[in-house]
mmCIF file of the C-alpha atoms, coordinates in Angstrom:
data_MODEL
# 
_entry.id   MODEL 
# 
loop_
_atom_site.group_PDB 
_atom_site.id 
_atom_site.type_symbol 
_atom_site.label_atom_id 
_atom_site.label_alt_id 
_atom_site.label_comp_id 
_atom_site.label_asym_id 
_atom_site.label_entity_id 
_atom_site.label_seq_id 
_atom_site.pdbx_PDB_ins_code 
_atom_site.Cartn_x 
_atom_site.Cartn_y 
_atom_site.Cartn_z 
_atom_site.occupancy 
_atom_site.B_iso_or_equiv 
_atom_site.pdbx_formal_charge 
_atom_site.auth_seq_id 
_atom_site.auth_comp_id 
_atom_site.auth_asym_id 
_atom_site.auth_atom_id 
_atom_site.pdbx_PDB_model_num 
ATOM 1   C CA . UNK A 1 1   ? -56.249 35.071 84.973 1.00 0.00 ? 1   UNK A CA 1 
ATOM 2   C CA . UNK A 1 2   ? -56.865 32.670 82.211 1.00 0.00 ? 2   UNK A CA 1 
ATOM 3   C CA . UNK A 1 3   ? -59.122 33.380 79.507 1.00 0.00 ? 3   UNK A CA 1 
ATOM 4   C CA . UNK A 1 4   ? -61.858 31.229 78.773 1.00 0.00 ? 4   UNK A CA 1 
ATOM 5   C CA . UNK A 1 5   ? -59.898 29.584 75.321 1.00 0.00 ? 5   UNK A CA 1 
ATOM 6   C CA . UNK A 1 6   ? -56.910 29.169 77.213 1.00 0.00 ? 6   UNK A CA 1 
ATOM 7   C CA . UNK A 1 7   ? -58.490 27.484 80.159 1.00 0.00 ? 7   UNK A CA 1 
ATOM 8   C CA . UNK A 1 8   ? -59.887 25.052 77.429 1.00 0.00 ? 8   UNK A CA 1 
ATOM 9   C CA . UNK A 1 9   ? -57.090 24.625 76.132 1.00 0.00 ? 9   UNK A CA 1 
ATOM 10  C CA . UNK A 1 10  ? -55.081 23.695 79.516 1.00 0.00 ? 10  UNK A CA 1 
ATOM 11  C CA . UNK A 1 11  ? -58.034 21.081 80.353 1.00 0.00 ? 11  UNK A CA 1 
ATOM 12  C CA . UNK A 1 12  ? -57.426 19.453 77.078 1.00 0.00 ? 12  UNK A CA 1 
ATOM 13  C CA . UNK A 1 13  ? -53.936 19.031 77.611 1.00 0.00 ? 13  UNK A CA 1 
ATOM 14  C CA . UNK A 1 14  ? -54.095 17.746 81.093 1.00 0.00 ? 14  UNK A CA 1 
ATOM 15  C CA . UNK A 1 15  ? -56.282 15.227 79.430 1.00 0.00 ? 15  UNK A CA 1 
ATOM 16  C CA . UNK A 1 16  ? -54.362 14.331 76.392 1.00 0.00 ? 16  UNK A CA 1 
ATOM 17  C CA . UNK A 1 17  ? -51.040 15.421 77.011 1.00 0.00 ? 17  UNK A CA 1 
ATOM 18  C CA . UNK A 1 18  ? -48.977 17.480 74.606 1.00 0.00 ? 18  UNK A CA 1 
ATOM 19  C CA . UNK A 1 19  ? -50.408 18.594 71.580 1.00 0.00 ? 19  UNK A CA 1 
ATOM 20  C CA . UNK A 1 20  ? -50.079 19.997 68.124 1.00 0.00 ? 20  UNK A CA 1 
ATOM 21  C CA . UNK A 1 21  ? -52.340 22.991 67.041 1.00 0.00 ? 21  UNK A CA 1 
ATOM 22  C CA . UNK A 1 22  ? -54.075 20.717 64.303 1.00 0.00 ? 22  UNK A CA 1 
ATOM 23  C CA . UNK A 1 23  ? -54.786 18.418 67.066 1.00 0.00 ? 23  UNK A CA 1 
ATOM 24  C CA . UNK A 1 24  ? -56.467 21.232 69.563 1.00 0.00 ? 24  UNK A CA 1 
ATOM 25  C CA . UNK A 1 25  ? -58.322 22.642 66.536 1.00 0.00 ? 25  UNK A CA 1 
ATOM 26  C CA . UNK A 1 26  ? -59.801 19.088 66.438 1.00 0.00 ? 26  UNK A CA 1 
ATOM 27  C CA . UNK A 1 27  ? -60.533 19.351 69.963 1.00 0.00 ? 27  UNK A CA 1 
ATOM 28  C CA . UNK A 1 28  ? -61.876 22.697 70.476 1.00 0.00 ? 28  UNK A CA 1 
ATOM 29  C CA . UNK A 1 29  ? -64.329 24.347 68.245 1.00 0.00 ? 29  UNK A CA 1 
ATOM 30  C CA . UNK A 1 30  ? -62.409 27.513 67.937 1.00 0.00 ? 30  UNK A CA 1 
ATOM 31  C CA . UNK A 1 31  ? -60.629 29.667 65.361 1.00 0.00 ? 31  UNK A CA 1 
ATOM 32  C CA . UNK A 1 32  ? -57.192 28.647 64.540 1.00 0.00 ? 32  UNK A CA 1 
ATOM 33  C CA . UNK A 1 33  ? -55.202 32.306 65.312 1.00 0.00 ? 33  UNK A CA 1 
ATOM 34  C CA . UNK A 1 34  ? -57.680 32.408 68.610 1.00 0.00 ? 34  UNK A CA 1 
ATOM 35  C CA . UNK A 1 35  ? -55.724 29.507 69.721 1.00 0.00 ? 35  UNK A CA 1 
ATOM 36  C CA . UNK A 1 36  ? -52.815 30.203 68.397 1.00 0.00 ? 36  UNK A CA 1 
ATOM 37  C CA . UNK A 1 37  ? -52.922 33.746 70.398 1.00 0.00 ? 37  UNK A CA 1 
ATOM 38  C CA . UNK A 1 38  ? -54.100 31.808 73.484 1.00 0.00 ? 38  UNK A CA 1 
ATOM 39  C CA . UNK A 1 39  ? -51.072 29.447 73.531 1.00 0.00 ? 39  UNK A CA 1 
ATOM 40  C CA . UNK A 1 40  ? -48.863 31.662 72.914 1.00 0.00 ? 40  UNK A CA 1 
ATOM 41  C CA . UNK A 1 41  ? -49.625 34.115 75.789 1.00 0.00 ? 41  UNK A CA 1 
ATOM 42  C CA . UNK A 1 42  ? -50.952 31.932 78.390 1.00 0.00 ? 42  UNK A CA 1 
ATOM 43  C CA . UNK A 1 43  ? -48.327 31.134 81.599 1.00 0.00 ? 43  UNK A CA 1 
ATOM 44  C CA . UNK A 1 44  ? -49.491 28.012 81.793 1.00 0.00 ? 44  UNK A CA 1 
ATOM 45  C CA . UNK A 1 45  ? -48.708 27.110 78.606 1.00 0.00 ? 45  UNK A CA 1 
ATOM 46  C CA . UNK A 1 46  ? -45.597 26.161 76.730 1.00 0.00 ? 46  UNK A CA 1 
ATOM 47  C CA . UNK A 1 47  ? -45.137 25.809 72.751 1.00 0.00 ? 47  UNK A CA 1 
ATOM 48  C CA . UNK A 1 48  ? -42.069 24.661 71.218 1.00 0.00 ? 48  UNK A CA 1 
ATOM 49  C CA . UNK A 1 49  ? -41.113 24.453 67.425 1.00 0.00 ? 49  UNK A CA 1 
ATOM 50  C CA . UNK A 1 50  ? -39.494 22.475 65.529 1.00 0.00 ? 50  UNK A CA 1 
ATOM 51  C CA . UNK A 1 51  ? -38.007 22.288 62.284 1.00 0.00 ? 51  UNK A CA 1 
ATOM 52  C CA . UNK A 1 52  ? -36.906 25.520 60.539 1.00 0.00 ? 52  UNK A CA 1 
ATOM 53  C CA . UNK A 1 53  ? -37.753 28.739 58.800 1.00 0.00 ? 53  UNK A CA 1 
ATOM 54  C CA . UNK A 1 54  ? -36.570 29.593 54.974 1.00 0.00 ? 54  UNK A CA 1 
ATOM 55  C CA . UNK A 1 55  ? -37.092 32.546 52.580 1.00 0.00 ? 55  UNK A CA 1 
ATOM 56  C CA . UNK A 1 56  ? -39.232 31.730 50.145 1.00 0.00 ? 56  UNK A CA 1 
ATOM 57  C CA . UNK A 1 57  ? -38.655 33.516 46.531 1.00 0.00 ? 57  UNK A CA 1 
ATOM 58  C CA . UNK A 1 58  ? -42.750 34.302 45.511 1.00 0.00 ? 58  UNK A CA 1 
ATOM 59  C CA . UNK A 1 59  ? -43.108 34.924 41.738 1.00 0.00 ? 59  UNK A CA 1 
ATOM 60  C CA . UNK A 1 60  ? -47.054 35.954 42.554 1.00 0.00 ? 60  UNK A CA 1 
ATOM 61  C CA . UNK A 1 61  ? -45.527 38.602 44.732 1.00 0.00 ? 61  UNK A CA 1 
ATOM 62  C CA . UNK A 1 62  ? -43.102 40.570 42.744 1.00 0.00 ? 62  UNK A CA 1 
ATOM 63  C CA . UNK A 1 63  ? -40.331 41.903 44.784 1.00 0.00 ? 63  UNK A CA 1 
ATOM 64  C CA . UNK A 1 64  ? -40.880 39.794 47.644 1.00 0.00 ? 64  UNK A CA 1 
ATOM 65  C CA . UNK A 1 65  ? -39.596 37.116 49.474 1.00 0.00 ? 65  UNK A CA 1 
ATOM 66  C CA . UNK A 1 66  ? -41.324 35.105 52.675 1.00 0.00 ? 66  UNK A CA 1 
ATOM 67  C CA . UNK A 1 67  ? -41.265 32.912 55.518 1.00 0.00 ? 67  UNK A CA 1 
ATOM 68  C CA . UNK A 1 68  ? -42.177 29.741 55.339 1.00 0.00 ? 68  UNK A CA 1 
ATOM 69  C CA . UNK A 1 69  ? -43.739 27.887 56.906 1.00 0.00 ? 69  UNK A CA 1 
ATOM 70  C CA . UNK A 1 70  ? -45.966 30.726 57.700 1.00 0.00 ? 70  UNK A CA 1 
ATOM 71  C CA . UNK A 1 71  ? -46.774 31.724 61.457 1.00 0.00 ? 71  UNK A CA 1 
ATOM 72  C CA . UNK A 1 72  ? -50.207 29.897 61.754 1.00 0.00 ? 72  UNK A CA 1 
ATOM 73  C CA . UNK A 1 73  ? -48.867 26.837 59.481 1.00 0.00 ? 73  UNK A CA 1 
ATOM 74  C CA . UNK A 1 74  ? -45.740 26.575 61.970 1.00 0.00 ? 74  UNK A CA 1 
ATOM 75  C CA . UNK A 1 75  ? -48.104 26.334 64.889 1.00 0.00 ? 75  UNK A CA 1 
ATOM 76  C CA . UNK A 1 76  ? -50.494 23.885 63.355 1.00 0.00 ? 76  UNK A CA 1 
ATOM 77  C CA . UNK A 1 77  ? -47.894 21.536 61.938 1.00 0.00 ? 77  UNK A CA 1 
ATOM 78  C CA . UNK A 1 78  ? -44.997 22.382 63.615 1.00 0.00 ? 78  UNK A CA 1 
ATOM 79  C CA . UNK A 1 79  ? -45.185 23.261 67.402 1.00 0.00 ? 79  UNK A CA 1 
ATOM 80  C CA . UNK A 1 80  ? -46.471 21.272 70.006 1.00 0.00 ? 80  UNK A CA 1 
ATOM 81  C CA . UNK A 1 81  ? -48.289 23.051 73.204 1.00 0.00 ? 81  UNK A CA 1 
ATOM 82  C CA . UNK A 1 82  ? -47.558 21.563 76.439 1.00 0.00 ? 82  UNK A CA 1 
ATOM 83  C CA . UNK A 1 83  ? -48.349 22.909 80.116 1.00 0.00 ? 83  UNK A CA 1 
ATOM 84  C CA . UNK A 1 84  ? -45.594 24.611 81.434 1.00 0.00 ? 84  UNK A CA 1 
ATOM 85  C CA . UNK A 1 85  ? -45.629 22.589 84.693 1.00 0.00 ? 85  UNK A CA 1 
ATOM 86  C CA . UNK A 1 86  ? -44.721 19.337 83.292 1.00 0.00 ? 86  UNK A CA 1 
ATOM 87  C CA . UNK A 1 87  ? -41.476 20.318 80.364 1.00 0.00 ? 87  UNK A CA 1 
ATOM 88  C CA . UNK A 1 88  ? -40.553 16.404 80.385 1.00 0.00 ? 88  UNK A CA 1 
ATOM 89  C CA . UNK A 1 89  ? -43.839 15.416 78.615 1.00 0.00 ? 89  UNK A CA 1 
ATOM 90  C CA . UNK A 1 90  ? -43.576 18.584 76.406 1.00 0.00 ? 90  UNK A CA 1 
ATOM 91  C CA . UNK A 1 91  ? -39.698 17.706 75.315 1.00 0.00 ? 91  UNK A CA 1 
ATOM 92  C CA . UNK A 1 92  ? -40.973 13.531 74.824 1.00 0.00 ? 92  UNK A CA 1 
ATOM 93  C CA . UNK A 1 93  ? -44.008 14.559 72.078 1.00 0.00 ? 93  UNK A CA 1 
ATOM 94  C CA . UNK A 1 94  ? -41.267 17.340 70.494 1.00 0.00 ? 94  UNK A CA 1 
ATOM 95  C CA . UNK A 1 95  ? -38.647 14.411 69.815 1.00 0.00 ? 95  UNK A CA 1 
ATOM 96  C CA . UNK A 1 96  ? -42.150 12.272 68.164 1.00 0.00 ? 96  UNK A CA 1 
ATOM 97  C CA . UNK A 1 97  ? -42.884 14.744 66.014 1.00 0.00 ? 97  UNK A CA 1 
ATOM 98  C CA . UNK A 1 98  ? -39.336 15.321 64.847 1.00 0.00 ? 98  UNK A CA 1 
ATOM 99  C CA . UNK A 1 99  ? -39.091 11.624 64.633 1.00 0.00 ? 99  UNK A CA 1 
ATOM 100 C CA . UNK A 1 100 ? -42.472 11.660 62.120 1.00 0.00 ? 100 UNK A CA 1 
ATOM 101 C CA . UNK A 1 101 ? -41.542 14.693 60.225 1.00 0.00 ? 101 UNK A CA 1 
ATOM 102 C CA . UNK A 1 102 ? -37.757 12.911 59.264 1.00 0.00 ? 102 UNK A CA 1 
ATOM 103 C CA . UNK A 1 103 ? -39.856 9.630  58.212 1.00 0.00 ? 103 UNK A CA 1 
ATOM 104 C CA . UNK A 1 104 ? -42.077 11.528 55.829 1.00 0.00 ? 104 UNK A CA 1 
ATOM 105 C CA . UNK A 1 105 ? -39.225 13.265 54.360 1.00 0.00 ? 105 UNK A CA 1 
ATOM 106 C CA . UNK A 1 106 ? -37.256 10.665 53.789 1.00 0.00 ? 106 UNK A CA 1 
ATOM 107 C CA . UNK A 1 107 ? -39.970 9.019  52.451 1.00 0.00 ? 107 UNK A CA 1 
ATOM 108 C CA . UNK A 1 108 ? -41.093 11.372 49.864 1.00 0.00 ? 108 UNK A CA 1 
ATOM 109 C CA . UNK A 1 109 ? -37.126 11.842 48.753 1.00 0.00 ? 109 UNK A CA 1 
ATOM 110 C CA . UNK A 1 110 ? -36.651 8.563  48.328 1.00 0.00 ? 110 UNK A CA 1 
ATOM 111 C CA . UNK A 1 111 ? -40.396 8.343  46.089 1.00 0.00 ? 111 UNK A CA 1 
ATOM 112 C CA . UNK A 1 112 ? -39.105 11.268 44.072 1.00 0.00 ? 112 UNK A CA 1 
ATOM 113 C CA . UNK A 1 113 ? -35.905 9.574  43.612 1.00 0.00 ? 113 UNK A CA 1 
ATOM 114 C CA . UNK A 1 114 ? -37.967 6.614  41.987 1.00 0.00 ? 114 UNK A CA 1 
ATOM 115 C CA . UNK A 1 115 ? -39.658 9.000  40.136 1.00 0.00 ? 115 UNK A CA 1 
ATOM 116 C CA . UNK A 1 116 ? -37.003 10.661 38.568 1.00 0.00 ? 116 UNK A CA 1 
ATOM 117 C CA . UNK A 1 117 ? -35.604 7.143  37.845 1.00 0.00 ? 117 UNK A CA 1 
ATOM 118 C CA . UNK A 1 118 ? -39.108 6.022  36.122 1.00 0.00 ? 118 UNK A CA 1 
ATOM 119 C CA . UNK A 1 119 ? -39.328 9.307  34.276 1.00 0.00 ? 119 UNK A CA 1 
ATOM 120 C CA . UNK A 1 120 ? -35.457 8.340  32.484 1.00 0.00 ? 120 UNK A CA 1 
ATOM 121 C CA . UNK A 1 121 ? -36.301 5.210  31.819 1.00 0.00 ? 121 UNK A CA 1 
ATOM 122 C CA . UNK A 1 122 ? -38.893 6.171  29.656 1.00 0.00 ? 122 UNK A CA 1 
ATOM 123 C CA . UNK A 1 123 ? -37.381 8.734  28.247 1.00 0.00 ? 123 UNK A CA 1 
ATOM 124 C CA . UNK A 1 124 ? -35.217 5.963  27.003 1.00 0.00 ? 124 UNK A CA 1 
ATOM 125 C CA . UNK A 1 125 ? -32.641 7.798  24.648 1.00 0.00 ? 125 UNK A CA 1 
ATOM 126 C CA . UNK A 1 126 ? -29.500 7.480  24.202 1.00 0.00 ? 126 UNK A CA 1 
ATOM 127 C CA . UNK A 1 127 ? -26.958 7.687  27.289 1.00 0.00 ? 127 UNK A CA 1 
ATOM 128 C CA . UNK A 1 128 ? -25.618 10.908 26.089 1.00 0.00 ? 128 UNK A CA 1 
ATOM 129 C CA . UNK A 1 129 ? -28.822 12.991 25.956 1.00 0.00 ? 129 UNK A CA 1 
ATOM 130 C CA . UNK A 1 130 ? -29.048 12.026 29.746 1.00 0.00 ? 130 UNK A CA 1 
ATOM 131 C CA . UNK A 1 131 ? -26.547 14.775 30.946 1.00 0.00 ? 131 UNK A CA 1 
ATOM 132 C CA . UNK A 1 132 ? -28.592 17.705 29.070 1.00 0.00 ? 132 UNK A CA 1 
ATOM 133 C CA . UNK A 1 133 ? -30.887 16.702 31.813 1.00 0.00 ? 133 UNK A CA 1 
ATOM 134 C CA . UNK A 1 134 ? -30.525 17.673 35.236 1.00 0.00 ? 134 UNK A CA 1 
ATOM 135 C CA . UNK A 1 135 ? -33.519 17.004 38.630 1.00 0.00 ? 135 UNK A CA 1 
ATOM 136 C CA . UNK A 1 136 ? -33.666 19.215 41.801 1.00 0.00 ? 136 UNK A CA 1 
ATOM 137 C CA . UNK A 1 137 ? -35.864 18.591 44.572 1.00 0.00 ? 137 UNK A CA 1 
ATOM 138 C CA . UNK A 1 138 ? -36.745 21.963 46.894 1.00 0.00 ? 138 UNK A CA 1 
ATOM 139 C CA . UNK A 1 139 ? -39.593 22.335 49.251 1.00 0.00 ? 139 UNK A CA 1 
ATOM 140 C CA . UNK A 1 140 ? -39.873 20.922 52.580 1.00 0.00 ? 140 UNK A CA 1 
ATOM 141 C CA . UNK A 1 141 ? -38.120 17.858 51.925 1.00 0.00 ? 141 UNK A CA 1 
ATOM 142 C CA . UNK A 1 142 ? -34.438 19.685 51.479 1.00 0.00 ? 142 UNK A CA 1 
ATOM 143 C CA . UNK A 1 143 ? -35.369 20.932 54.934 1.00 0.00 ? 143 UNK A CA 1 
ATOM 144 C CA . UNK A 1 144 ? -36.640 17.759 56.357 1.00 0.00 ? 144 UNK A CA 1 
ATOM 145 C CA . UNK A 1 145 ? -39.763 19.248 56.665 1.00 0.00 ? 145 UNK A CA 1 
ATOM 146 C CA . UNK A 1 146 ? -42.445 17.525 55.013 1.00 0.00 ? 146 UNK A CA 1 
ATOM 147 C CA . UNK A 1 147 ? -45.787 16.543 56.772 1.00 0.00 ? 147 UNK A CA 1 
ATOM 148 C CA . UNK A 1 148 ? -48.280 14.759 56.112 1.00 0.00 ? 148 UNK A CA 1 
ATOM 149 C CA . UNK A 1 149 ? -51.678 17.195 56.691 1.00 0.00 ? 149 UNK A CA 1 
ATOM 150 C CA . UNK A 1 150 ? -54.425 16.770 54.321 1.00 0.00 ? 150 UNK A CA 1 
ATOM 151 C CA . UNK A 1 151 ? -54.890 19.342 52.273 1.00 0.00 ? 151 UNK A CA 1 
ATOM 152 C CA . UNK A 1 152 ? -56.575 20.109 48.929 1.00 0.00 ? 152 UNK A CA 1 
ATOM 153 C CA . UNK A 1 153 ? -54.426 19.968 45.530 1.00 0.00 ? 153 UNK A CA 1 
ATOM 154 C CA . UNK A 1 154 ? -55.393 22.954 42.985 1.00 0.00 ? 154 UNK A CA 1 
ATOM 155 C CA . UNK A 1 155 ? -54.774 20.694 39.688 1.00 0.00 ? 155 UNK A CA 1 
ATOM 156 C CA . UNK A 1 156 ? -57.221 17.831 40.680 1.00 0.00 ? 156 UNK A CA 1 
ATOM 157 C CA . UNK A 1 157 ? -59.231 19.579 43.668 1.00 0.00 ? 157 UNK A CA 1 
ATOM 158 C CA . UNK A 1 158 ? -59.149 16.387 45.125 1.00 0.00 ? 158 UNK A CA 1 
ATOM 159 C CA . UNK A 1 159 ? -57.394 16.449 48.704 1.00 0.00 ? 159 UNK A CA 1 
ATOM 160 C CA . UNK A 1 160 ? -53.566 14.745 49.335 1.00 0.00 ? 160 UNK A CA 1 
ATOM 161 C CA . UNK A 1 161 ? -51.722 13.386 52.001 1.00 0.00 ? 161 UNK A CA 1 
ATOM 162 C CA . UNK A 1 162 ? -48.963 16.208 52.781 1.00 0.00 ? 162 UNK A CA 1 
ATOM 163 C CA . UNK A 1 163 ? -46.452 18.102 51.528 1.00 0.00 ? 163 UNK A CA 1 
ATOM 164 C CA . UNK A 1 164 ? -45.465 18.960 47.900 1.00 0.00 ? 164 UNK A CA 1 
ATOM 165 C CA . UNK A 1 165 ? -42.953 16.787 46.210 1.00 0.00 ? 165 UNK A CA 1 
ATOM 166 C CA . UNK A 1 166 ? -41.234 19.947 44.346 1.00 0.00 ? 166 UNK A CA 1 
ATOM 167 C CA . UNK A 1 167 ? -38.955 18.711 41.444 1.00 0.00 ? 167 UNK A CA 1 
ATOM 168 C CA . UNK A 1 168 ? -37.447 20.571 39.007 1.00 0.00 ? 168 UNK A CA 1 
ATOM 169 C CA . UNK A 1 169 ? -36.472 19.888 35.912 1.00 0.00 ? 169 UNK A CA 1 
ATOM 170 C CA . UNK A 1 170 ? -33.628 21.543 33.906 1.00 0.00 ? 170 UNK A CA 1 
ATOM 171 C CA . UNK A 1 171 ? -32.419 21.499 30.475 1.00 0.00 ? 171 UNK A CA 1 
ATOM 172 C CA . UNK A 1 172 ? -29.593 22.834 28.585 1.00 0.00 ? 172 UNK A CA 1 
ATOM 173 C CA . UNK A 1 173 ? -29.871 24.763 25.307 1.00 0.00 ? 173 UNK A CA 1 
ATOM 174 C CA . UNK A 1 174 ? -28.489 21.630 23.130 1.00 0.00 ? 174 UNK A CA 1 
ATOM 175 C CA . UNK A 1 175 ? -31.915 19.569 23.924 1.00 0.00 ? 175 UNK A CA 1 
ATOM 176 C CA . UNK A 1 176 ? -34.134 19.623 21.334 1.00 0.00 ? 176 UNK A CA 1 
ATOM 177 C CA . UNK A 1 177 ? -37.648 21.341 21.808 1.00 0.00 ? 177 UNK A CA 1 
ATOM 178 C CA . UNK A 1 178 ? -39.231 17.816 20.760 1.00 0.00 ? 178 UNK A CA 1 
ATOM 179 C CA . UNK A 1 179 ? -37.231 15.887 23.336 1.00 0.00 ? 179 UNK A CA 1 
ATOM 180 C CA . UNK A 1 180 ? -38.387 18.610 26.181 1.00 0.00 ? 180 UNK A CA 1 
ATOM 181 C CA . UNK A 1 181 ? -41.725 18.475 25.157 1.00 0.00 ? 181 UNK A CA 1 
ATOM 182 C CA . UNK A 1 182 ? -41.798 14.381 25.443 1.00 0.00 ? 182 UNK A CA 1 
ATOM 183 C CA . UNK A 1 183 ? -39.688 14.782 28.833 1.00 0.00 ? 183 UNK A CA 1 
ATOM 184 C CA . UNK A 1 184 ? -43.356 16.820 29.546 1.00 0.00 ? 184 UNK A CA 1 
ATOM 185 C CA . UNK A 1 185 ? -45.218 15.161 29.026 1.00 0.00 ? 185 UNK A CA 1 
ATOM 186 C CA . UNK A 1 186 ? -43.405 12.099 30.786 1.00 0.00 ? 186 UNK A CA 1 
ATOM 187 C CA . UNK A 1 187 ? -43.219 13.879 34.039 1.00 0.00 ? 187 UNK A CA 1 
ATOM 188 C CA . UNK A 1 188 ? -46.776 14.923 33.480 1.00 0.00 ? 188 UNK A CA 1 
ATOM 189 C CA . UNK A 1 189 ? -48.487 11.434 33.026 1.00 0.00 ? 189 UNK A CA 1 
ATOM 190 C CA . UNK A 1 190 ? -45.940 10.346 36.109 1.00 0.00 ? 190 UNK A CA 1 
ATOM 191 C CA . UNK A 1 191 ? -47.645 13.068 37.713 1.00 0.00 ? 191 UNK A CA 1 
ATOM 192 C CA . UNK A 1 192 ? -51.335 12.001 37.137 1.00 0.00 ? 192 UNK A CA 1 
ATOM 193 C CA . UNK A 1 193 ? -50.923 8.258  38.215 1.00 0.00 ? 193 UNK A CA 1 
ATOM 194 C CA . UNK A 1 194 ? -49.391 9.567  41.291 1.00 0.00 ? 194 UNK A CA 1 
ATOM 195 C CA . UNK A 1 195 ? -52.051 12.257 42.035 1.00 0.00 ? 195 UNK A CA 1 
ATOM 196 C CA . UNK A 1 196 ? -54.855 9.217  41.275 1.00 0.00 ? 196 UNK A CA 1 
ATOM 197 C CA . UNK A 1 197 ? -53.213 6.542  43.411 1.00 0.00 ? 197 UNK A CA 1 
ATOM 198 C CA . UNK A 1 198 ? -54.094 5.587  47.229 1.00 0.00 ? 198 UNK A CA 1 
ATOM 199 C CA . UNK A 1 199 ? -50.706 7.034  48.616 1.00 0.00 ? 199 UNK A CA 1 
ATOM 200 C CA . UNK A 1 200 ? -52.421 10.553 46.975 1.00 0.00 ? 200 UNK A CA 1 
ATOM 201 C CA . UNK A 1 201 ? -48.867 12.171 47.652 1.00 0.00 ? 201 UNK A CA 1 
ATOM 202 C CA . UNK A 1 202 ? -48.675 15.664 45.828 1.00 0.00 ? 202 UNK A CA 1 
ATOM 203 C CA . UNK A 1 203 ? -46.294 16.002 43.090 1.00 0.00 ? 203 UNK A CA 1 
ATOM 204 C CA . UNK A 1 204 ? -45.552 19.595 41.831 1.00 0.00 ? 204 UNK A CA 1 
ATOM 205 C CA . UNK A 1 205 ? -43.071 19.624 38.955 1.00 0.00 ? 205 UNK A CA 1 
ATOM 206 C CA . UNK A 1 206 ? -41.847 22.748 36.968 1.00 0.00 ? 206 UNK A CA 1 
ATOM 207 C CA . UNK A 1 207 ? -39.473 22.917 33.862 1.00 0.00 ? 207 UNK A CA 1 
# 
């Protein structure tokens, strides 16, 4: 027989339809890996993923690699929990969130883009210097995975609206140490405006 969290969480859905784990948590006043565990062992239920899973290099855990997204961040952001009686509904909210989660990435590739483009145009040297300088962008948006989940951001503890923009920053050994400490602090002023504006999109930038 059901249990009572998954009988809540089959009443909900035959209410609301299809649903993310975020959005049940909303719903239901219940620990996240309760209903994680309930979804994912109840017959009534169905969850489906989407996206993908990459290895993760952690320097804060020597030796290691990881998953990510995690299990429990996969669920909440990625899967959506449907009854098992009625797959067509299930498969229609699966294609939105796909849908949403290309949008955002896109979105947030094309703002780094402008980003990087601001950043060089006030570094403003000479053409040459430009191709000691290289940008990568990693994270969730290679993967066409960004979201757009609150969450809080360590350098400001304000919260922001998603995923990490990760850009790197790379220099050869011919660049001056005073032209990569103004390309710094560039990227790091760029940084603060965007952390400050309405949009509050995260920006994480390493060189």
């Amino acid at each position: 027989m059901p249990s009572r969290e998954q009988d809540s969480i089959i009443n909900l859905i035959k209410t609301k339809g299809p649903l993310t784990g975020l959005e049940i948590i909303k719903e239901i006043n219940m620990d996240s890996l309760l209903i994680w565990r309930a979804c994912r062992t109840s017959a009534e239920l169905l969850v489906r993923t989407v996206g993908r899973r990459y290895m993760r290099l952690d320097r804060h855990v020597d030796g290691f690699a990881r998953l990510s997204p995690s299990i429990l961040r996969e669920f909440l952001t990625y899967s959506v929990t449907g009854l098992a009686s009625d797959p067509e509904s299930l498969e229609k909210r699966r294609a939105e969130i796909i849908a949403r989660i290309h949008e955002i990435s896109r979105y947030k590739l094309e703002l780094a883009r402008q980003m990087v483009a601001e950043i060089m145009e006030e570094f403003g040297d000479e053409q040459s210097v430009r191709y000691h300088i290289c940008f990568i962008i990693a994270g969730d948006i290679v993967y066409n995975m960004a979201h757009d989940v609150l969450r809080p951001e360590r350098s400001t503890g304000k919260l922001v609206k998603g995923s990490d923009i990760d850009l790197i920053a790379v220099v050869d050994d011919a660049l001056p140490d005073s032209y990569i400490e103004r390309l710094d602090g560039i990227i790091y002023r760029k940084k603060y405006r965007m952390l400050i504006n309405a949009e509050s999109t995260c920006w994480t930038t390493s060189s």
